[in-house]
N, C-alpha and C positions, 0 to 999 in steps of 0.2 A: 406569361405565367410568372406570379414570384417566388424567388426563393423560400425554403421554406428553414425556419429558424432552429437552432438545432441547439441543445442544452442536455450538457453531461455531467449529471454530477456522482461524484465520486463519493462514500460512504467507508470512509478509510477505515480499514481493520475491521468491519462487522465479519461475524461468523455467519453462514449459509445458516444452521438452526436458529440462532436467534432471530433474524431477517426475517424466518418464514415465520414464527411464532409472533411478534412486534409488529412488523411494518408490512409484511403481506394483507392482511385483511384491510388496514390502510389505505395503501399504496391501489389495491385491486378496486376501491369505491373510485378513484381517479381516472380509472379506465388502464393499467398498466398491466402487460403479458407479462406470465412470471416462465423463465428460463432455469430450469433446476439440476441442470448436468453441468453447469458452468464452472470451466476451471481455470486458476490462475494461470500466469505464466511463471511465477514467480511469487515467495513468500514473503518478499517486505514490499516496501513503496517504489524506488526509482526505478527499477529493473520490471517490473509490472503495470506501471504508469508508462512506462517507455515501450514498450512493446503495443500497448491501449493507441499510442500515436504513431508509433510507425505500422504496426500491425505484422511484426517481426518477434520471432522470440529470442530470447538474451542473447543465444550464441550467434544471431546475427545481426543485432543493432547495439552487443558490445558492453549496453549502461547495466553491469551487474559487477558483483566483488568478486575482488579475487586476493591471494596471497597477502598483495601488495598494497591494494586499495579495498579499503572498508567504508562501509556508512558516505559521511558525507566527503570522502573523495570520491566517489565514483557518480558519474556524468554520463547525460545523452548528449554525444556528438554524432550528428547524423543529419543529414541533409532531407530525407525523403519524412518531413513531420508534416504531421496532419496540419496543424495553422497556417505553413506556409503553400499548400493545396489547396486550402478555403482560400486565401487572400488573393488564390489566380481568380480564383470564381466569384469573388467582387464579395466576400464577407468580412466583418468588422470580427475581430476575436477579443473576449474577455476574460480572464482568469480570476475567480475570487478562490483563494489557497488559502487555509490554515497549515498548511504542512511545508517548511521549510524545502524542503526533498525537491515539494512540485514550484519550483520561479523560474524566470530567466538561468539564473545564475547556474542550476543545474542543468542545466541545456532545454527545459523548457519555455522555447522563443517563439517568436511569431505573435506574439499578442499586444493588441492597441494599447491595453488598457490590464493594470494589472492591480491585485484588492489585496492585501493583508491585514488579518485583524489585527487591532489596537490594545486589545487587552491581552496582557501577555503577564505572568510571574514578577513580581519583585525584580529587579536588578540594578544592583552600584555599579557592575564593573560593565566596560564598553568593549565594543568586537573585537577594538584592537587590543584593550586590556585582556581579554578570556582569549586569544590566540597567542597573546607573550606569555600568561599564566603557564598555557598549555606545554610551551618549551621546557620550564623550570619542573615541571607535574614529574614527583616521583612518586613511587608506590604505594607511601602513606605518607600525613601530611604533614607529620614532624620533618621529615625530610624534606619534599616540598618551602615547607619555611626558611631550613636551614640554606637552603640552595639560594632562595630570595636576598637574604642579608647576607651571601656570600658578593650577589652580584648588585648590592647596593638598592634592590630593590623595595624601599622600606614603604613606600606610600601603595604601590598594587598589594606588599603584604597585609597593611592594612585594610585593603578594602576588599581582599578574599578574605581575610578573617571577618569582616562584616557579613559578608554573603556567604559563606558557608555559619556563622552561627548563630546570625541574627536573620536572614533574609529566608536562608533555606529551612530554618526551624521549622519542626511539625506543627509547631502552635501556630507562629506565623502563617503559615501556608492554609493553613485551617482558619485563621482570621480572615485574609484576604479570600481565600473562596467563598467565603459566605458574601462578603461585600461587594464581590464582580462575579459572583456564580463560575468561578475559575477554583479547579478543571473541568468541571459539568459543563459548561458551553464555552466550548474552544472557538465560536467563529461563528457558531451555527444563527443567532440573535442578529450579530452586527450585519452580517450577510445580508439577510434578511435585508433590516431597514433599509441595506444599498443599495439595491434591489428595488424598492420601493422609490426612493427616490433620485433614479440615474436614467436620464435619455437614452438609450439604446439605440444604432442605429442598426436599422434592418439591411441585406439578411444578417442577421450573426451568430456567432456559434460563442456560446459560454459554459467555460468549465468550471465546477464547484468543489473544490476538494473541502470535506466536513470531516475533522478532528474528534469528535463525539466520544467514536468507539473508541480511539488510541490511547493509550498510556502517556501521560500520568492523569491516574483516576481520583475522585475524591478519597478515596479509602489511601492512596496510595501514592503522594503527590512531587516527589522527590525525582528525575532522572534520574540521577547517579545512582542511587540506590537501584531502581528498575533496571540499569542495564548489568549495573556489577548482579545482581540476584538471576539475572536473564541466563550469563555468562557462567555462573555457579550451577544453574541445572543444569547446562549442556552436559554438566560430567558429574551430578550431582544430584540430590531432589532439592525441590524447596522447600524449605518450610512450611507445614500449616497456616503459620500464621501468614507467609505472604500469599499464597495460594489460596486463604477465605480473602483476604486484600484484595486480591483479583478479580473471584469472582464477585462479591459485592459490590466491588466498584465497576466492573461492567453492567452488571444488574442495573446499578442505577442510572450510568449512561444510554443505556437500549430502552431507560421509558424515556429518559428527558427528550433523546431523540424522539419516540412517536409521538410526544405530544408538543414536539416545537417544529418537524419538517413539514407538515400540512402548514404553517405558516407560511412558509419558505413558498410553497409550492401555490399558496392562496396568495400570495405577493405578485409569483408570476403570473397567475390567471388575472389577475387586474391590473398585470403591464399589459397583458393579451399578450402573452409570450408562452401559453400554454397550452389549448386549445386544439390550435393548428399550427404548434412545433412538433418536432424531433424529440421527447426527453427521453432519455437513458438514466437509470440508476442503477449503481453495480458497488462492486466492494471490491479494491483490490487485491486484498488479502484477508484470511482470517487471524484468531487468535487463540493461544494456547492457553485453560484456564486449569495448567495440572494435569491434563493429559498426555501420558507415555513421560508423566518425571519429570517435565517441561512446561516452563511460561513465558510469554509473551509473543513474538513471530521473526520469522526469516532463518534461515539454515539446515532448515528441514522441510521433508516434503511430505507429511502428513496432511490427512483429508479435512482436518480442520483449520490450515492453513490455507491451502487451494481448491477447495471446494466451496464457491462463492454463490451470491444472489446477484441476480440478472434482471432487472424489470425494465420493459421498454414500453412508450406507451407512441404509439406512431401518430401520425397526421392524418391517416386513413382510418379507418375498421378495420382491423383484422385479427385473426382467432391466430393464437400461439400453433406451432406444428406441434403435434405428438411424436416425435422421436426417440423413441425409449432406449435405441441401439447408440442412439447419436450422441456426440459432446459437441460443445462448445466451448471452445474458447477464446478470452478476453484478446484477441491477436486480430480477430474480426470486427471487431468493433470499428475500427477507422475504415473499411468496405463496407460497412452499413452506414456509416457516417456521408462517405466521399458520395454512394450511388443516391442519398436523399438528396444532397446537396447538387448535383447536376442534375435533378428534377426524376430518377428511376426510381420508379416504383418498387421495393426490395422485399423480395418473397424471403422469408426468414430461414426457411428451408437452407437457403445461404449460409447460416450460420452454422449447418451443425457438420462436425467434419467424422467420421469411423472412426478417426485415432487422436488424441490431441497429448501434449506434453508440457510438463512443468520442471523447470531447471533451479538447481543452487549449485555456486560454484564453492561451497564452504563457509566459513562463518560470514558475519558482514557486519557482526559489531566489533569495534578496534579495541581489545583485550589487553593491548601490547602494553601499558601501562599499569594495569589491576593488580592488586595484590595476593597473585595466584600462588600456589606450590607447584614444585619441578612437574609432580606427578598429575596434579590437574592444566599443566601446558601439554604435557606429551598427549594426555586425551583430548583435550580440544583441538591438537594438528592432526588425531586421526579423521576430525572433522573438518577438515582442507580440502575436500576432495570435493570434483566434479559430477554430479548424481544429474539423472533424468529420472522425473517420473513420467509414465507411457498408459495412458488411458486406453484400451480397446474392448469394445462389447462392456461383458461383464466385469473384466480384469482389468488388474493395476500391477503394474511390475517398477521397481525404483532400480534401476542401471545404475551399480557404482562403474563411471567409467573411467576412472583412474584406475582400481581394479581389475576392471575389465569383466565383470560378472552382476549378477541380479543379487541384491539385499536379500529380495523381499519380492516373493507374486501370491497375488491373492485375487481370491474368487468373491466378489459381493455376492452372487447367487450360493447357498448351500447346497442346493441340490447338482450343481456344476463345479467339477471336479478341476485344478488346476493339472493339465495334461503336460508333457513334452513337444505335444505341438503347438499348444499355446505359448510356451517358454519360447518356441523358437521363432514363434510369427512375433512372438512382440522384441525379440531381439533383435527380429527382421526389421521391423517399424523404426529403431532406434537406433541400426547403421543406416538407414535410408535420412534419419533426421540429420543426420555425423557427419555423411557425406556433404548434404546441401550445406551445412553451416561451415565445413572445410571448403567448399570451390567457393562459394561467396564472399564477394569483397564487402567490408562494408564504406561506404561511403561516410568520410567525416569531416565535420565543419569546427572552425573554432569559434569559442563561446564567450 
């Protein structure tokens, strides 16, 4: 019997509402079960990708922020990963990644064969120039400069001054996207073509991490600006204006996606890599467009961050469970993966578990630089803290457990009342989670 080929692509940052409005009716002519109780493990990329491979949530495979490590310091070091589990069982692994978060470099290893897209943003300055700039970066840029031609630095000042007022320009940026459909297709096009024409050796498992839905949007095309404005709601609202910016600009990434991923997916059907594979598509996280005072994702554990889309479409026929009491979460995915790939037949039923749980360990964008006031630091440290959210039945309760108490429980049903016995079963659920992640070691590897 042969292996059967297994393909996950990843739908970075789509919101669970949009997915089902856009890409459901889609996705459903393809033959794919939709999964609608699905929840993150986590509100940004690497701590939610990481959990997808090991099938571990944060507080045991470690790759999430904390205090000290933000954004891109933080890493999966972990031995027990999905690629290197396929590679005992004789599969070739490919990674085609738009998102920096998901390579090697971040501890996602095991793979033959690794794709990043080509077209990328304007840039003068090189890795090693943008990690010496980083040193000198003070909290605005007249300082900044000043610091440069204290330390003789006259030629990288020159060439940030090119990239911040020539390269980063809104006009600029607006030129060049029209000329490379950059940021409306992050990866999604070239993918494709590579796809189209790469020999594949069977079995193999390939994962497709798609940029689409992430920021920076057409409306809105800047980082620095998206994450300093990210880091101003936390303790702040946004603006109107960047909050129509948001949503507009995802509006227009949620069609460009529906009408260029049946491409993607009509490529694989005439590699015959589609048919009689494995494909999973899921979304790791969602996105904040203005709701609860907030945009963009990661630090909070709101339903439109962790309540994701699910579609699986198997090698077999089979009808989706109806589990209406049940959740899933994205933590199962590598045991749906592992039991296709040693030839078991996987009753989905598998997937859905009474209680599931979503973690932030406090912020995870690195602020420590930005030009904040005393009094917007002190409210962002009260956002340091380690939270679980606790999915059961109809209820949702978020555990501040630095604290030591519930935020927040709520009933999705109105006609069911949040009880004292509910507060206490589900704080029951979330010393039982406390305990395993305290006696568990995690195993880690260097990367």
């Amino acid at each position: 019997m042969e292996a059967t080929n297994i393909i996950l692509i990843v739908l970075d940052t789509l919101r669970k509402d949009y997915g089902e409005k856009y890409l459901h009716p889609i996705l459903k002519k393809y033959g794919f079960n939709y999964y609608s109780n699905t929840i993150a493990p986590a509100p940004w990329t690497t701590p939610s990708h990481a959990s997808i491979f090991t099938g571990l949530y944060p507080a045991l495979h470690g790759a999430h922020e904390t205090k000290k490590y933000k954004s891109d310091k933080v890493k999966l070091l972990h031995n027990n990963i999905l690629t290197r589990e396929l590679k005992l069982l004789g599969y070739s692994n490919y990674l085609l990644s738009a998102n920096m978060f998901v390579t090697p470099y971040f501890g996602f290893v095991g793979f033959d064969k690794v794709v990043v897209p080509t077209k990328k943003f304007p840039r003068i300055l090189s890795k090693r120039e943008s990690k010496k700039l980083q040193r000198y970066s003070s909290t605005n840029s007249i300082q900044t400069a000043f610091k440069l031609l204290e330390h003789g630095e006259f030629l990288l000042l020159l060439k940030a001054s090119i990239q911040k007022v020539i390269l980063d320009n809104y006009l600029t940026l607006k030129v060049y996207g029209k000329l490379r459909k950059w940021p409306l297709d992050l990866g999604l096009s070239e993918f494709t073509q590579w796809i189209s024409s790469f020999k594949f050796k069977s079995p193999m498992f390939m994962t497709i991490n798609l940029m689409e839905m992430h920021e920076p949007y057409p409306t809105l095309p800047k980082s620095s600006v998206i994450n300093y404005q990210t880091v101003k709601s936390w303790v702040g609202k946004p603006s109107e204006k960047i909050v129509t910016g948001y949503k507009k600009g995802y509006e227009m990434e949620i069609k460009y996606l529906s009408e260029n991923l049946p491409k993607l997916l009509n490529a694989l059907k005439k590699k015959g890599l589609f048919d009689n594979s494995l494909v999973i598509i899921l979304s790791d996280h969602g996105q904040l467009l203005g709701e609860h005072g907030k945009i963009n994702h990661g630090t909070f554990l709101y339903d439109e961050l962790i309540q994701v889309p699910l579609w699986i479409k198997y090698p077999w026929e089979s009808e989706p469970v109806k589990c209406s009491n049940g959740y899933i979460s994205l933590t199962k995915i590598r045991d749906l993966i592992i039991d296709v790939a040693e030839g078991r037949y996987y009753n989905d039923k598998k997937l859905y578990s009474s209680t599931v749980f979503s973690e932030v360990y406090g912020t995870h964008i690195d602020y420590s630089r930005m030009n904040l006031s005393h009094e917007e630091l002190e409210k962002i440290r009260e956002l340091e803290k380690y939270r679980i959210a606790v999915y059961y039945k109809n209820f949702k309760g978020i555990f501040n457990v630095t604290d030591w108490k519930f935020d927040e429980v709520i009933s999705y049903d109105p006609g069911i009342e949040v009880t004292e016995d509910v507060v206490k079963h589900l704080k029951k659920e979330v010393m039982k989670f406390l305990k395993t992640a305290t006696i568990a070691k995690v195993p880690k590897i260097k990367v």
